[in-house]
VEXPA-407053 format. One line per field, with one value per atom (N, C-alpha, C): atom name; x, y, z; residue number from 1. Coordinates in pm, 1 decimal, m for minus. Atoms other than C-alpha are relative to their C-alpha. Example, Ala and Ser with C-alpha at 12.3 -4.5 7.8 and 13.67 -1.06 7.14 Angstrom:
# residues 2
site <- N:CA:C:N:CA:C;
xx <- 89.0:1230.0:90.0:m82.0:1367.0:m77.0;
yy <- m119.0:m450.0:120.0:m119.0:m106.0:109.0;
zz <- 0.0:780.0:0.0:m6.0:714.0:73.0;
pos <- 1:1:1:2:2:2;
***
This chain:
# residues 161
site <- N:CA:C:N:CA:C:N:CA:C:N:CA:C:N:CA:C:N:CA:C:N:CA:C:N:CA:C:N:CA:C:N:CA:C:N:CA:C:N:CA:C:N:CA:C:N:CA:C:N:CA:C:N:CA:C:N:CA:C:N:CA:C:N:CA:C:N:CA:C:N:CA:C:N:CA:C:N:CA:C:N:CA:C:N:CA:C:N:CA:C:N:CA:C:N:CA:C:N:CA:C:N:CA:C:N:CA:C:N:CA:C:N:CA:C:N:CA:C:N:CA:C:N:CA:C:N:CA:C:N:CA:C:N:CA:C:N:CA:C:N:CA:C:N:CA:C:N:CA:C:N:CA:C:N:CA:C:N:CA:C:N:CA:C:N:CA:C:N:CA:C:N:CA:C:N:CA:C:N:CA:C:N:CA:C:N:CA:C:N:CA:C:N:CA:C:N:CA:C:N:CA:C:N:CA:C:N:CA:C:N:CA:C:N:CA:C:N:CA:C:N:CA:C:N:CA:C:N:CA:C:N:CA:C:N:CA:C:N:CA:C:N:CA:C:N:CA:C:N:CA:C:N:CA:C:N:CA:C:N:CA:C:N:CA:C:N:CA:C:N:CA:C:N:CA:C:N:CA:C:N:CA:C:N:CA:C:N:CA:C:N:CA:C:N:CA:C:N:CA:C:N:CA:C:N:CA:C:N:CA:C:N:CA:C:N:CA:C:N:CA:C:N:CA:C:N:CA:C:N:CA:C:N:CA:C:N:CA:C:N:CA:C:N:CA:C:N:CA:C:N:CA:C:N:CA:C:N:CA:C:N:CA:C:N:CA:C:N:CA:C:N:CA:C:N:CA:C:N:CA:C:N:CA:C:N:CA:C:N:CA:C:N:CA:C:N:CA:C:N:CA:C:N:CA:C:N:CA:C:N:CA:C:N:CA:C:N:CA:C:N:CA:C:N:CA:C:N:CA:C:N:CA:C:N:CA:C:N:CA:C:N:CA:C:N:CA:C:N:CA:C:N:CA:C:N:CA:C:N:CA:C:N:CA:C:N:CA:C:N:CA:C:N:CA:C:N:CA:C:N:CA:C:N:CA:C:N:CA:C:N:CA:C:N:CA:C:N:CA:C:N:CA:C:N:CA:C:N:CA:C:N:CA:C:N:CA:C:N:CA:C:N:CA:C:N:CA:C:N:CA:C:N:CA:C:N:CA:C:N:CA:C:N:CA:C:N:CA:C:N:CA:C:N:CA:C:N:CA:C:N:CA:C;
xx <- m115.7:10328.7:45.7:m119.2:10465.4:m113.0:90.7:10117.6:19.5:12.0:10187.4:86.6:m64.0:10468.6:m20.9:29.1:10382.2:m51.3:90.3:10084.9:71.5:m119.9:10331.5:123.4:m166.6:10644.1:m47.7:17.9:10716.5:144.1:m100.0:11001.4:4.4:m50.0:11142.9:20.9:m9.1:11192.8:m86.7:160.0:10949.1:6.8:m35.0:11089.3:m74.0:70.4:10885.8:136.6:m139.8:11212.9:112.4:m130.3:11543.1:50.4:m82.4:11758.4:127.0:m145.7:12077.4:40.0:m78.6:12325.7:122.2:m122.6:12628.4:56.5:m56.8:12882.9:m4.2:m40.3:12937.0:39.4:41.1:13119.2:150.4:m109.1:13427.0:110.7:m94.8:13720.1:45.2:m89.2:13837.5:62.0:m109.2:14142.1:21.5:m52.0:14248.5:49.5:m69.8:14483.6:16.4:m78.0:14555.9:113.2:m87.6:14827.7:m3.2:20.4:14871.0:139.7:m178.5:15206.8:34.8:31.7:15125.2:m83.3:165.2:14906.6:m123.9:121.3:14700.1:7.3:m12.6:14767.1:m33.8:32.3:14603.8:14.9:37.1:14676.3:m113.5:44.6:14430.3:49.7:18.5:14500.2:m73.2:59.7:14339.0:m25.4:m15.1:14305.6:m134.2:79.5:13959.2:m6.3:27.9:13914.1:m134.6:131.4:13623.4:3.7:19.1:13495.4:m121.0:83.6:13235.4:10.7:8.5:13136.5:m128.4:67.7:12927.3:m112.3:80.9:12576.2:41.8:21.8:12547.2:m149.2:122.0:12214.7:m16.6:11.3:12116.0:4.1:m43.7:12074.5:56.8:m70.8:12282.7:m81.8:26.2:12042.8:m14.8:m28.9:12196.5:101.7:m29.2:12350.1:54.8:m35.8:12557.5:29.1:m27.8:12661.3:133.4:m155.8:13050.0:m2.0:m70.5:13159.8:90.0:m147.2:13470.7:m22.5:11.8:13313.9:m129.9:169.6:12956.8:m74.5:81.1:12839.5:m71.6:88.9:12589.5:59.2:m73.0:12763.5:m101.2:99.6:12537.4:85.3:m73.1:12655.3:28.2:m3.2:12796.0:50.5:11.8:12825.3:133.2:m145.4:13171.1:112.7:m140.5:13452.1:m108.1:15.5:13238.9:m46.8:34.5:13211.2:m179.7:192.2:12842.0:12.2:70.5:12853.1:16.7:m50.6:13019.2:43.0:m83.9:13198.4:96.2:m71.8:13518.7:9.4:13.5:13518.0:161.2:m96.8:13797.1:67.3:48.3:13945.8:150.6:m92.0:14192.1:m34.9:71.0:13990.1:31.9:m75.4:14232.8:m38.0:57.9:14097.6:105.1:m88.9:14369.4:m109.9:108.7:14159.5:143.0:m90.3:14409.6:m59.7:96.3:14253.2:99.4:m52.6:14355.9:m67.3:115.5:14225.1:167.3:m64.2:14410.8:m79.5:51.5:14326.7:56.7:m36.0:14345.4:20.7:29.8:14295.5:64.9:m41.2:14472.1:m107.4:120.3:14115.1:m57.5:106.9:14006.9:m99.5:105.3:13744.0:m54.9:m30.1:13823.1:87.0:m51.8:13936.0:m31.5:m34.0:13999.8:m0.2:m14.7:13920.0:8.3:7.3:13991.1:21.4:m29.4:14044.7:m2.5:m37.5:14105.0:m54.8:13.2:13982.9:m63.2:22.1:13961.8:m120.7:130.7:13608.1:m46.6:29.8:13486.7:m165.3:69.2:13195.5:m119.2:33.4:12979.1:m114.8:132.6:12723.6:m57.7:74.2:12537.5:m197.7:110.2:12284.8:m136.7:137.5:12013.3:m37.5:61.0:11941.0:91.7:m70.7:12072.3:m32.6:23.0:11932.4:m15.7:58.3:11999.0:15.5:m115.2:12248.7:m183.9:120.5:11899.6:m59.8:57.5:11721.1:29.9:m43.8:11913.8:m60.7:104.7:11769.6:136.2:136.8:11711.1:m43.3:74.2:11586.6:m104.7:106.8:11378.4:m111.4:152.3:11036.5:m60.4:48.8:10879.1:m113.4:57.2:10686.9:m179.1:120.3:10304.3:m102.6:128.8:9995.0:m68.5:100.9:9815.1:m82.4:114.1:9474.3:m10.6:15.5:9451.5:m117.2:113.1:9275.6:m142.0:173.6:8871.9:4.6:6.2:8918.3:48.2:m62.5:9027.2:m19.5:69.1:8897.4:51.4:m102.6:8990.4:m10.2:m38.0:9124.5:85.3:m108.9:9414.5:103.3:m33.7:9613.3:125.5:m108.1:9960.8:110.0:m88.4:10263.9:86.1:m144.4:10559.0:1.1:10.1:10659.4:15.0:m67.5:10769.0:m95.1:72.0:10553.7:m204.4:145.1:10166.1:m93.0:109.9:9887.8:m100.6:116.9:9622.5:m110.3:155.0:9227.5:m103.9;
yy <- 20.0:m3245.9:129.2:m108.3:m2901.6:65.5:m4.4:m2808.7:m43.0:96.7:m3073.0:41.8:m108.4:m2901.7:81.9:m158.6:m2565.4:m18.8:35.0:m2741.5:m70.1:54.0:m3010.4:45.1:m10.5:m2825.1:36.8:m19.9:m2865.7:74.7:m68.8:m2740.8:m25.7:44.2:m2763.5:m158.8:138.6:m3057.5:m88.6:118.8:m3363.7:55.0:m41.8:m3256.5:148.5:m92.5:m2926.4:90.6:m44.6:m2682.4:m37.0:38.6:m2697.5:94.6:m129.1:m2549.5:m38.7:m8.5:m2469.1:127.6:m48.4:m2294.8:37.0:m45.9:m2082.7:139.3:m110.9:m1779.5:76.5:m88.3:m1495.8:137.8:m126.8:m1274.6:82.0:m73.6:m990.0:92.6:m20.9:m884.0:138.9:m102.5:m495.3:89.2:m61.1:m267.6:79.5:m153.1:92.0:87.7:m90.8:358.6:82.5:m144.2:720.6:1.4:m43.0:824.0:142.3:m136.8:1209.7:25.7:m14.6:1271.1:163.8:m158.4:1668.9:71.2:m87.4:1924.7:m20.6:m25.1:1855.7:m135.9:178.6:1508.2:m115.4:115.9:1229.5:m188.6:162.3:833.2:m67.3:73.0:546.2:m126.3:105.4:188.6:m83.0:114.2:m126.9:m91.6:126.1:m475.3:m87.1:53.2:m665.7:m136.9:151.6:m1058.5:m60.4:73.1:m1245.0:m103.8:145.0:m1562.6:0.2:48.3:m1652.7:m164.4:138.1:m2021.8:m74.4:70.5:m2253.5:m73.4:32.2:m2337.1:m140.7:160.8:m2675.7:m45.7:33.1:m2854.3:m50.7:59.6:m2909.2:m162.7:105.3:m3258.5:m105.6:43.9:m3297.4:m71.5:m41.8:m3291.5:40.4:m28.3:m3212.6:m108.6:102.4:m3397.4:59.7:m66.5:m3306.2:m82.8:68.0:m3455.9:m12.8:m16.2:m3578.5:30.3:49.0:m3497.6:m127.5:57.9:m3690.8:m143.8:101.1:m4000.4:m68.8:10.6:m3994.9:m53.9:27.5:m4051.9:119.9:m127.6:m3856.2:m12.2:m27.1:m3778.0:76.4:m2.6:m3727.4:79.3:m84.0:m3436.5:m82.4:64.9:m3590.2:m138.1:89.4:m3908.9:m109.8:m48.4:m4101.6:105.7:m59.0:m3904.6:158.2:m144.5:m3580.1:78.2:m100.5:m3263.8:105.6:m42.1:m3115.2:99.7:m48.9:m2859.5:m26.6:58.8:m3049.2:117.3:m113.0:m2724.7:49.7:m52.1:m2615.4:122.4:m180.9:m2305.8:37.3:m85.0:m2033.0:99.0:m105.7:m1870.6:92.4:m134.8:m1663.1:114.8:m68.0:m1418.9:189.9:m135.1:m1076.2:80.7:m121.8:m740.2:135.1:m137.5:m474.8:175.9:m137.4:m84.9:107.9:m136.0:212.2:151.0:m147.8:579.5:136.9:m132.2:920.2:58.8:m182.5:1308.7:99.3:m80.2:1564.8:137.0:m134.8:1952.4:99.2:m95.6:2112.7:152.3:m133.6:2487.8:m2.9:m41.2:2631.9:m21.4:m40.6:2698.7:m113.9:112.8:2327.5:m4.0:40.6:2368.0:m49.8:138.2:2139.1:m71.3:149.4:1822.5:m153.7:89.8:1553.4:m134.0:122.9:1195.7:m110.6:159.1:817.3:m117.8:64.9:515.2:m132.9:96.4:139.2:m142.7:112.3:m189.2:m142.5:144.4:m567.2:m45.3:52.4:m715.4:m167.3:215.1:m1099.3:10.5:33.2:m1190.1:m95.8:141.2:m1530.1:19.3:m5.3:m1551.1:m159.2:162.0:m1862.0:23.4:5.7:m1804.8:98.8:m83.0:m1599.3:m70.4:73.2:m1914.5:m75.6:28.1:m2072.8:m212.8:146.7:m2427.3:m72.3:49.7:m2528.6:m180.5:136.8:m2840.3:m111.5:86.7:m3000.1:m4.4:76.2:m2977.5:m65.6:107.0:m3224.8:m156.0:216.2:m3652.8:m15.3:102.2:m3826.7:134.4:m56.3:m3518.9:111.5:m117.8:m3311.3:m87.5:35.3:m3350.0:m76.4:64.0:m3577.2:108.7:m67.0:m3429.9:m48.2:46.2:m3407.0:m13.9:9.1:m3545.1:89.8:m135.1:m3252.1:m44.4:m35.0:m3226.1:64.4:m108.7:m3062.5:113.4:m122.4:m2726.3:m62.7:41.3:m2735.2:46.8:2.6:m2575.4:m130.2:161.4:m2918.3:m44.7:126.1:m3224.6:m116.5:22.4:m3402.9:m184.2:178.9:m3748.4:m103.2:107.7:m3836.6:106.6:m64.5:m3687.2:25.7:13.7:m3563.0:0.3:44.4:m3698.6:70.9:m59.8:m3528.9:21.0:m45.4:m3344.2:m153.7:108.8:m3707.7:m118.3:78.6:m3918.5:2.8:m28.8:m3961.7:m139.0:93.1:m4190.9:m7.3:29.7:m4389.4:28.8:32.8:m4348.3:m65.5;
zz <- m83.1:m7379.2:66.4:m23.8:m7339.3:84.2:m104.0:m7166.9:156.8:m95.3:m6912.8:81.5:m131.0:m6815.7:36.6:m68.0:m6755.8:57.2:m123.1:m6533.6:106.0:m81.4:m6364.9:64.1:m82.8:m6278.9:101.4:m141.7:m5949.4:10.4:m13.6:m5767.5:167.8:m143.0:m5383.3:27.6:m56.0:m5144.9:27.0:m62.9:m5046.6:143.4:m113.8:m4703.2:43.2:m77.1:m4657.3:m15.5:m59.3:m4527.8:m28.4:m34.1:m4588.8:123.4:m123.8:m4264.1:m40.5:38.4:m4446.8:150.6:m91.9:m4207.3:m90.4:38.1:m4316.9:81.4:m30.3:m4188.5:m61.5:88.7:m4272.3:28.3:m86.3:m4100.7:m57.6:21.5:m4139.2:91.2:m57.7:m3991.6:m31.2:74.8:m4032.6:84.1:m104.8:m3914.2:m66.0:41.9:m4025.2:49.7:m32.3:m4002.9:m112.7:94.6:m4148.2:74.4:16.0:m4191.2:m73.9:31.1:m4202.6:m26.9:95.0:m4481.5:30.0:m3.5:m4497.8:62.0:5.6:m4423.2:m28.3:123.0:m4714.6:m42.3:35.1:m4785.8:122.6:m89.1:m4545.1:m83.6:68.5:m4666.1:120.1:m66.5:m4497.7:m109.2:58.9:m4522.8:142.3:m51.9:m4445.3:m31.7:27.1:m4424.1:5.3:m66.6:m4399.6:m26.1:m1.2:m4357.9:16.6:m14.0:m4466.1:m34.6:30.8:m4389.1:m57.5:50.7:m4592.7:m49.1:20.0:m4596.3:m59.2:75.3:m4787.0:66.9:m71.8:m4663.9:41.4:m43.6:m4498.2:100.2:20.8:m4440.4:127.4:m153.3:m4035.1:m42.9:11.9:m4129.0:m121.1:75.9:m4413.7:m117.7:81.8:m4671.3:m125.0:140.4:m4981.1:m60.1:132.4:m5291.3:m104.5:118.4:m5549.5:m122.7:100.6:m5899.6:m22.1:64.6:m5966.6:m115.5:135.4:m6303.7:m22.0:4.2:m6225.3:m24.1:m44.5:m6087.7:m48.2:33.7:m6225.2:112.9:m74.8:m5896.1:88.6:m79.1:m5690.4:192.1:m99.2:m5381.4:110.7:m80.9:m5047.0:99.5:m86.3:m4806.8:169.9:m113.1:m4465.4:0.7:22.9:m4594.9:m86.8:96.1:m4737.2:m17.3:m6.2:m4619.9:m83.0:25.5:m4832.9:107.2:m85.4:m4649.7:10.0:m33.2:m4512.7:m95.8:63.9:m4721.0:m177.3:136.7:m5073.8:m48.9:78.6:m5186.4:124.4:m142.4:m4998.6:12.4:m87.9:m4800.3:m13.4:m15.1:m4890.9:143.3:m148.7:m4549.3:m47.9:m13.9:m4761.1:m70.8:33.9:m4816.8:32.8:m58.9:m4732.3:m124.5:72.7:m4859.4:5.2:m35.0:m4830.9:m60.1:12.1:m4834.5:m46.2:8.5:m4949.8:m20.5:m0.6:m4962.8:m5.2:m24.6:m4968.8:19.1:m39.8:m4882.7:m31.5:92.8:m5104.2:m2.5:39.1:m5027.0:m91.8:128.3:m5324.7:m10.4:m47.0:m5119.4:116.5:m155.3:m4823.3:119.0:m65.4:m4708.5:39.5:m68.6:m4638.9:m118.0:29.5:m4885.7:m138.8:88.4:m5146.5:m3.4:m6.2:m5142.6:m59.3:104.8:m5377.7:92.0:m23.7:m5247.9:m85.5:75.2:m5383.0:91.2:m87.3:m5264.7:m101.0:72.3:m5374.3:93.1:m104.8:m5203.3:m92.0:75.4:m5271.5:77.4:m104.6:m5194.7:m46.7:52.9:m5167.9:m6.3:m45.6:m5204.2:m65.2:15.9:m5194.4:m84.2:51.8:m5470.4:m30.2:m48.5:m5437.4:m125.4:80.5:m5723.1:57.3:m81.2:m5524.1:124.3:m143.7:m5290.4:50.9:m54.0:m5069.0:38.6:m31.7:m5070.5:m139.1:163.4:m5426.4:20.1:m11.8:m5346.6:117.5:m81.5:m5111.0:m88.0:132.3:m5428.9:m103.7:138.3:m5626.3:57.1:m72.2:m5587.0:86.4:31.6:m5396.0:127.5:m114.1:m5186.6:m71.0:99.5:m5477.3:15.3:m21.8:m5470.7:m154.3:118.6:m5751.4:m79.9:72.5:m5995.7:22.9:20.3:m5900.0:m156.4:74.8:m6100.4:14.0:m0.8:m6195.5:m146.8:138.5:m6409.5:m95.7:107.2:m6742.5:8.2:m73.2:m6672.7:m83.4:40.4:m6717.0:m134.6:128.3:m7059.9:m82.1:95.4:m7230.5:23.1:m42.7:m7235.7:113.4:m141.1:m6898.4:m84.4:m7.9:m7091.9:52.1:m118.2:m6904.6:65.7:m72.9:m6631.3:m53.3:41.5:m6689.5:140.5:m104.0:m6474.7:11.1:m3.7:m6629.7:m136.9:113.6:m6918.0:m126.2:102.0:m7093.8:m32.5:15.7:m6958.5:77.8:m35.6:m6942.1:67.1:m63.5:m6776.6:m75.2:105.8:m6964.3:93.2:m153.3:m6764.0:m117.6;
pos <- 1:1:1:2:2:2:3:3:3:4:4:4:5:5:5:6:6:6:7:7:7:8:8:8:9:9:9:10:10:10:11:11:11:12:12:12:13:13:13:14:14:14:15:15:15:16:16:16:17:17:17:18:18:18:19:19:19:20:20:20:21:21:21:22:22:22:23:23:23:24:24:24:25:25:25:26:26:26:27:27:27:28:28:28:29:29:29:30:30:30:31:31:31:32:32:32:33:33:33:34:34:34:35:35:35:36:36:36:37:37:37:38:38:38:39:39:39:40:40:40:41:41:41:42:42:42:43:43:43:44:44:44:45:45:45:46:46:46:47:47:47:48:48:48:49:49:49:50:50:50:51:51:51:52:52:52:53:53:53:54:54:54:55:55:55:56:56:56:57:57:57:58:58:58:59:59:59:60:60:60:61:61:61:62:62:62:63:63:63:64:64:64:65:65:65:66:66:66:67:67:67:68:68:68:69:69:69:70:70:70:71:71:71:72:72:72:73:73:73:74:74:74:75:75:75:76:76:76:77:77:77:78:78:78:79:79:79:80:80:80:81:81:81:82:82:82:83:83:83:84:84:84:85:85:85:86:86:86:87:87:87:88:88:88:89:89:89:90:90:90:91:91:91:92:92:92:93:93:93:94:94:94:95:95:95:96:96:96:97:97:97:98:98:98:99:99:99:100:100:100:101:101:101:102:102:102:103:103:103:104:104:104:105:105:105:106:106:106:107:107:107:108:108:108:109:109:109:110:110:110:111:111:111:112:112:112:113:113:113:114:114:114:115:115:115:116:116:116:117:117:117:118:118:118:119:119:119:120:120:120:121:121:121:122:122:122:123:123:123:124:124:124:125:125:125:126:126:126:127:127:127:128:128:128:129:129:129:130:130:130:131:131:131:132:132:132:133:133:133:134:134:134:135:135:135:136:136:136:137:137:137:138:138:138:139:139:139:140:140:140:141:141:141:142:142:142:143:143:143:144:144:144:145:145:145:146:146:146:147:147:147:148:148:148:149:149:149:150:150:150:151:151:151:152:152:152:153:153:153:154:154:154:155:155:155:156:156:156:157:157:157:158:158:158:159:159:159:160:160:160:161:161:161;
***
């Protein structure tokens, strides 16, 4: 059995491609402010949209907890990409420059800033690989070392020959 999988797992869509689509873009504004001599503040504000892939032709599928139903992107009042997009996404930046010498030639920097950002597992087309758009699990042969007596389908289940 446990053979069968390591030969059988599949993985992607029956579909070939997914063409997910998403944003992802940022907004930013800054000012110093010079207090002293020797003391410079900067602040700033940046705005990011980052939004949730969605599938050119809608494509993906997700699982309710709530409802136990499998919910189809586009489809029934749900939204193309089935996760809602955050657009309050405000970053405020604060900074300083602190010369520690008459001479300019040291100076003490810091600074402080809020950052967003979208992690989506590594990929971006997970939600297209859930049913009914994952790819079935091919029939694959037991390698030439072992006796070829019957094919395996899936880790659970097998075929008589």
């Amino acid at each position: 059995m446990l053979a069968g999988f390591v030969d059988g797992y599949a993985h992607g869509t029956s579909f070939g491609m997914v063409g997910t689509r998403s944003w992802e873009n940022g907004f930013f504004a800054q000012d110093d402010y010079r207090v002293t001599r020797r003391l410079t503040l900067n602040f700033g504000l940046r705005y990011d949209v980052l939004t949730w892939p969605v599938e050119v032709l809608d494509r993906q599928a997700n699982f309710d907890l709530a409802t136990g139903a499998l919910i189809v992107a586009g489809s029934n009042g749900a939204s193309r990409s089935l996760i809602p997009n955050d657009y309050h996404n405000f970053g405020p930046r604060l900074g300083f420059a602190y010369q520690l010498t008459r001479d300019g030639k040291t100076v003490v920097r810091g600074g402080y800033g809020l950052f967003y950002f979208l992690d989506r597992g590594g990929i971006s087309n997970q939600l297209a690989q859930n049913p009914p758009f994952s790819a079935p699990p091919p029939v694959a042969p037991r390698p030439s070392s072992s006796p070829p007596t019957r094919p395996v389908l899936s880790p659970a289940v097998t075929l008589q020959t």
